[in-house]
PAPA-473184 format. One record per residue (C-alpha): x, y negated, z. Coordinates in steps of 0.02 Angstrom, whole numbers, plus 50000, padded with zeros to 5 digits. Each point is the difference from the previous one (the first is absolute). Example, Ala and Ser with C-alpha at 12.3 -4.5 7.8 and 13.67 -1.06 7.14 Angstrom:
506155022550390 500694982849967 
***
This chain:
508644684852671 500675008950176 501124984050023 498244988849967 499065006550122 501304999950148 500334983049983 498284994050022 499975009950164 501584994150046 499374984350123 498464992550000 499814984449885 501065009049865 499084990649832 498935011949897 500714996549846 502175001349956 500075014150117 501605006749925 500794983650007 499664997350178 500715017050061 501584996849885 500324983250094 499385006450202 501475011649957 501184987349947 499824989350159 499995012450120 500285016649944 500315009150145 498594995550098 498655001249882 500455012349878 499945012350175 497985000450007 499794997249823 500925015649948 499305010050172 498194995749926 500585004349819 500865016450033 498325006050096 498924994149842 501275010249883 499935015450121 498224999749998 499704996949813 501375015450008 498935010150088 498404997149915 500975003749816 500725017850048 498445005350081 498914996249861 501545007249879 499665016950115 498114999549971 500144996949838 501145016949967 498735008850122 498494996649880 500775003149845 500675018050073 498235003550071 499234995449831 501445009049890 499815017250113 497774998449986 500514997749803 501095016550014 498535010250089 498644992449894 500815004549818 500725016050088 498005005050057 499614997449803 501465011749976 499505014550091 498074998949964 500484999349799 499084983549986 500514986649877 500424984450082 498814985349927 500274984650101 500454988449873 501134983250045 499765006450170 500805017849958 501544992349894 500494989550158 499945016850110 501205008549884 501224985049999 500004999550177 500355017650019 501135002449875 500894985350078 499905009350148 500865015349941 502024997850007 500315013649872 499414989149877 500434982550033 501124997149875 500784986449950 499544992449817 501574996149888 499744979750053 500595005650159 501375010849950 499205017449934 501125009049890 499284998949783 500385017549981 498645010750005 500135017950063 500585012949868 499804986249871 501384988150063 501654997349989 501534992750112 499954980049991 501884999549932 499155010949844 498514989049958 500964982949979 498264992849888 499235002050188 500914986250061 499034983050046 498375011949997 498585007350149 498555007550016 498404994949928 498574993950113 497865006350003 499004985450026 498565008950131 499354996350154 500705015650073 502035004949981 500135010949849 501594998249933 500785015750033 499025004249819 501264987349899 501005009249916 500424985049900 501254985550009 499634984550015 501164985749959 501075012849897 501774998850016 501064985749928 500465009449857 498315005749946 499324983650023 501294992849874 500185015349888 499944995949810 499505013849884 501215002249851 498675005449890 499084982749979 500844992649850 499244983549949 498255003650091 499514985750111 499454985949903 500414982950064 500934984649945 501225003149869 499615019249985 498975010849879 497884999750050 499455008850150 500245020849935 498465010450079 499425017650050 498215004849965 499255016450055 498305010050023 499825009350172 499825018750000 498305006849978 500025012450157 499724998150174 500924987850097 501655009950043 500285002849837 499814981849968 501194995350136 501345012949925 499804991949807 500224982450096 501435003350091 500925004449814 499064984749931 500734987350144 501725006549992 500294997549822 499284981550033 501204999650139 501235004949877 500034992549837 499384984650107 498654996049901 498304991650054 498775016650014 498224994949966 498745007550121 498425008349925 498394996250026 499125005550158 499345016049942 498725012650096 501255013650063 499565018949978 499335006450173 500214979050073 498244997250033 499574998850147 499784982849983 498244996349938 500234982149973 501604999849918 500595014249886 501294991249916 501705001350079 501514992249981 501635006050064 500244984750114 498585008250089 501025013650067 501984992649999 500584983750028 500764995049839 499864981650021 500884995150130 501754988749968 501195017450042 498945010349859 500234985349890 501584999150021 500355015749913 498585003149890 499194984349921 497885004649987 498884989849900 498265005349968 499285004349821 498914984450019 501714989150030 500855007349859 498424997149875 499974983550049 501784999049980 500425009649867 498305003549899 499704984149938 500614992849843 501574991850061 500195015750088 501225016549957 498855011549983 498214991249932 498385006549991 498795003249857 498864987049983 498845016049976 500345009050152 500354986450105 498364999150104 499995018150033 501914999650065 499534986150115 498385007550059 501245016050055 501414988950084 499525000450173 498945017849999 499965011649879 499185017249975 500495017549947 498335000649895 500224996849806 498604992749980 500174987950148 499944981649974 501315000150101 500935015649967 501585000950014 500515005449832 499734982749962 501584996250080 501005013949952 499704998949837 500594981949990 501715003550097 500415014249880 499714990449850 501224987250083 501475011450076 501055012749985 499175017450055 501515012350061 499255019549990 500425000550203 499505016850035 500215016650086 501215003549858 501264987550025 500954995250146 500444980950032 501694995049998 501204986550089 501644999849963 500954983649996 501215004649865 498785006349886 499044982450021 501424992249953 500175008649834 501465012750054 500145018450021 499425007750159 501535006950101 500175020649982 499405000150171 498474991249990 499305009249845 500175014150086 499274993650159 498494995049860 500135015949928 499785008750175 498574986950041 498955001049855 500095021449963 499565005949849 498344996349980 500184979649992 500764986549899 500984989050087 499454983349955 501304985050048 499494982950035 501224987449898 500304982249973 498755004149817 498695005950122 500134981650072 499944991549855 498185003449987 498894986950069 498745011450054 500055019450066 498125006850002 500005019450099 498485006149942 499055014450110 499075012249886 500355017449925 501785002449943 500474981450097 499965004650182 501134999150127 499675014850132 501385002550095 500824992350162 501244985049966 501565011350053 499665012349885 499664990449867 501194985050000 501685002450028 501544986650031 501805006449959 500544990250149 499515006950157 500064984750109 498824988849872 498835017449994 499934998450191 499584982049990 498575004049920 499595014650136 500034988350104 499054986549911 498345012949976 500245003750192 500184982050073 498754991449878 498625013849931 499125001750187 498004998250042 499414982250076 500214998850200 498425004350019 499925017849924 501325002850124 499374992850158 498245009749972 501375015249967 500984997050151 498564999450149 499455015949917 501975008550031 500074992950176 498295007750029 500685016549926 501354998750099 499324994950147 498935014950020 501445009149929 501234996150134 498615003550135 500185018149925 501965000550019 500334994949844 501474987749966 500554985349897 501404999049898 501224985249969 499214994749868 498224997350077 499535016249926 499145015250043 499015005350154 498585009149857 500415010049834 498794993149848 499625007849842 499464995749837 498555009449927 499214994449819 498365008749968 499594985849855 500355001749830 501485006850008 500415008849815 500955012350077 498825014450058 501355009250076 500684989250142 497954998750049 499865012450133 498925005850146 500194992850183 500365018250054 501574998949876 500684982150049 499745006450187 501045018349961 501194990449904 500534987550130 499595005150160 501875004750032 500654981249966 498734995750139 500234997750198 498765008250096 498544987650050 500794988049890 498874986249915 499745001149804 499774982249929 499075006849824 499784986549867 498705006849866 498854996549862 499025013350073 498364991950062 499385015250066 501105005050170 499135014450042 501215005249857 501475000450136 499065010150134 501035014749989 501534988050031 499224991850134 499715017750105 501715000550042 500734979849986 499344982650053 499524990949838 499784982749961 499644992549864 499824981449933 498324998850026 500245002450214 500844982350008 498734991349907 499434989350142 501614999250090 500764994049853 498784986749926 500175008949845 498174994649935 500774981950005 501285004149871 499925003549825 499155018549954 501775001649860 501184999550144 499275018250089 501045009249874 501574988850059 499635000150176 499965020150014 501665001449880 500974989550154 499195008050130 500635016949921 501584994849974 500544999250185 499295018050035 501455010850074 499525012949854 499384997049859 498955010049882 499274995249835 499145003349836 501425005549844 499864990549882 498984984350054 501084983850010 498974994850152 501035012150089 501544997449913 499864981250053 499905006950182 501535009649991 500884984549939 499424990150124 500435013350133 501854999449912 500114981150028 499685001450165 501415011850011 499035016850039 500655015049915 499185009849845 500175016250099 498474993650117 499024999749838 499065015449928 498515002749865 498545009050027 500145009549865 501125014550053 500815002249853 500694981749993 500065001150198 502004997550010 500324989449828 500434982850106 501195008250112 501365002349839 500774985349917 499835004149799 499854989249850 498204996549926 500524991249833 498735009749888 498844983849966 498755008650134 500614992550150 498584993950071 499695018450083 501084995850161 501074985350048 501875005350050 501334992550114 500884991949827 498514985850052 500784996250173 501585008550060 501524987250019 499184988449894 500594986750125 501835004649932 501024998649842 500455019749957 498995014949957 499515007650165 500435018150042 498655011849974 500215009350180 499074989550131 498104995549955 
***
């Protein structure tokens, strides 16, 4: 385009069209003479354009610096008056622009060469081989959150092509045996307790590669917030459809597998008797007996159809590939079972018999449910196929972008205000505020429910003085906290509202909002016993933080996090332990010194 326009200035009569021709050939006849004043007039046009570029380059890097250091003041005024900041779209671009700003914190994500290993939690590359061909994972928000993945996405080469040796003849397909399935009802409790008996469900799926069969969308115990719709699936919350999830777990709903499998051609007909009520309960179902759409409906049918294992707190679930195959486990694996299980469970191994069934229901009532953490309760003989799985729960079981994004502007809020106080970031994108976990609910355990005064004695050493306390509570009263707030700055969810959009999103995901905003506190403190904590503390060990930063309220559990022991009495929902994170990117036992 430069050469265009100089060689219609070059002489007068120069035709308007072809100007690139015409220079090309003036040069060619006398190239000395005119190329002189062509390239004296096109060198000053070049300078110019020059000119103009790096001075509006210079204004450009002026505004933004203005802008970035009015942000600073302006979230740094809501700091020091102990406002909340409620500017919503408007406020998440001020905290991306400051934290942008900030060169403590501009990391690099893994696509541009940041290390996988995460703090505490991670090990050297030449150790974690399944790594290899993997990065990062990635938040989909309008504002730069992704210093909260704590999650891979692609995995590494060889857990993308891993291939469980516990499948047998599961798949279906042409010239196999019929599609094999996993049925199961979804805990009865609240909605961490839920997540933990799914996480045990979707592994053995994962496993024994069979097809699992999703429930109905059920109303969730303390999930209703959302007036409209109070039956929720778990695709609501996770991603499980996506090609990657897929890829290891084949889903189907229960509607796909009636239709598949309930009719008469099918494996697994229905009544001709019951068969309106078990379609009326295919899509929705509830809890209610007398429902005409209960649930029961549907349970009912898949246990008169399958194979119902007694999966309980007594027994402990076992992988061990020579057992599957019908031979005796090595000397050193039974007693690596023996060690696992205690004496209070059964171990109960998963063989190629176990696959012949077509269908495996897991039932969820009295005597039939599955209350532990995953690690505690399953166990693989082979360390490097149990870390696969780790790793699998960790990469895969995550909340939708958008539980994270809302989560995120409400951290770099926190530690926004935070840093204005002289409080720093660690490499992780962590820290900058201490949070706490404080259930006042139902809680059965009357113990661990204790005064403000008590929570405030108990932890006031593991603070920093004018630190902020990030408090995520059930507690709708927070005049509750007053004697906590006389000597800290407290914030709780409820102060980002605005800032956040949070009324746009829906009322379920509060609960999962506050459990990521208090996993990046700098200390933690929760509530013994409550699995909404215990999620927090695993989430806090992804990320690579250690266990001695976390602490209970309840002085007499105050330490129990900061030792490494063995929970394998069937009640291991209490606490989660580093067993659920710690060198799970490599192929040995990890030591038990670091965490």
């Amino acid at each position: 385009m430069i050469r265009s326009r100089a060689a219609k200035s070059s002489r007068p009569g120069a035709p308007s069209s072809g100007g690139n021709q015409h220079y090309r050939s003036a040069r060619a006849v006398a190239p000395m003479k005119r190329s002189k004043g062509t390239y004296s007039r096109l060198n000053w046009k070049v300078l110019k354009m020059m000119i103009f570029l790096i001075g509006a380059v210079v204004m450009v890097v002026f505004y933004q610096r203005l802008h970035i250091a009015e942000d600073l003041t302006t979230a740094g005024s809501a700091s020091e008056s102990g406002s909340s900041i409620s500017s919503g779209n408007g406020g998440a671009q001020i905290v991306s622009n400051a934290k942008r700003s900030n060169a403590e914190r501009n990391f690099k994500s893994e696509r541009q060469g940041r290390s996988l290993a995460r703090g505490i939690s991670g090990l050297p590359l030449s150790e974690t081989p399944a790594l290899v061909g993997g990065s990062r994972g990635h938040i989909q928000c309008e504002v730069d959150v992704d210093e909260l993945v704590y999650w891979n996405d692609p995995q590494g080469t060889r857990d993308v092509n891993f291939q469980s040796p516990f499948t047998g003849k599961s798949h279906g397909g042409d010239g196999e045996e019929k599609t094999k399935y996993l049925t199961f009802e979804p805990d009865r409790g609240g909605w961490n307790n839920i997540r933990m008996n799914l996480e045990n469900v979707f592994i053995l799926a994962a496993a024994t590669g069979r097809t699992l069969v999703m429930p109905p969308a059920v109303p969730v115990y303390l999930l209703t917030h959302d007036k409209e719709e109070k039956h929720k699936g778990f695709a609501d919350f996770y991603n499980l459809y996506s090609d990657e999830f897929q890829h290891r777990v084949k889903i189907i709903s229960t509607e796909e597998f009636i239709t598949r499998e309930g009719g008469e051609d099918g494996q697994f007909p229905i009544l001709e008797s019951k068969r309106e009520e078990v379609l009326k309960s295919s899509i929705e179902c509830d809890k209610r007996a007398k429902s005409d759409i209960s649930c029961d409906h549907i349970w009912e049918y898949l246990e008169s159809k399958a194979f119902v294992p007694q999966f309980n707190g007594t027994t402990c679930l076992i992988f061990d590939e020579d057992s599957f195959e019908g031979q005796t486990v090595s000397s050193e694996n039974a007693e690596r079972v023996k060690s696992f299980c205690g004496e209070k469970r059964i171990p109960y191994y998963i063989t190629e018999a176990t696959q012949e069934e077509q269908l495996i229901h897991l039932k969820n009532a009295k005597g039939w449910r599955i209350m532990a953490h995953y690690y505690g309760y399953m166990y693989f003989t082979n360390t490097a196929i149990f870390n696969y799985y780790k790793r699998f729960v960790r990469d895969f079981m995550h909340y939708h972008d958008e539980i994270y994004c809302a989560a995120g502007k409400i951290i770099l809020a926190l530690q926004l205000e935070g840093e204005k106080l002289g409080f720093k970031i660690d490499e992780e994108g962590g820290g900058g505020f201490s949070s706490m976990h404080v259930r006042r609910g139902d809680l059965q355990y009357k113990a661990v429910k204790i005064s403000a005064e008590e929570w405030y004695d108990n932890l006031k050493d593991t603070w920093q003085d004018k630190e902020i306390i990030y408090i995520a509570t059930d507690e709708r009263n927070k005049t509750f906290f007053d004697p906590i707030k006389e000597h800290n700055n407290v914030k709780f969810l409820d102060d980002y509202w605005d800032y956040a959009d949070l009324g746009k999103l829906d009322g379920n995901y509060m609960g999962m909002i506050d459990t990521i905003i208090a996993s990046r506190g700098r200390s933690f403190a929760g509530t013994f016993r409550s699995t909404f904590t215990g999620y927090i503390n695993r989430m806090r060990g992804y990320h690579g933080m250690s266990m001695k930063d976390s602490y209970y309220g309840f002085l007499e559990k105050k330490k129990v996090t900061h030792e490494w022991l063995d929970y394998y009495d069937g009640t291991t929902f209490a606490l989660e332990w580093p067993d659920g994170w710690i060198g799970i990117d490599g192929d040995v036992e990890p030591s038990k010194v670091k965490f």
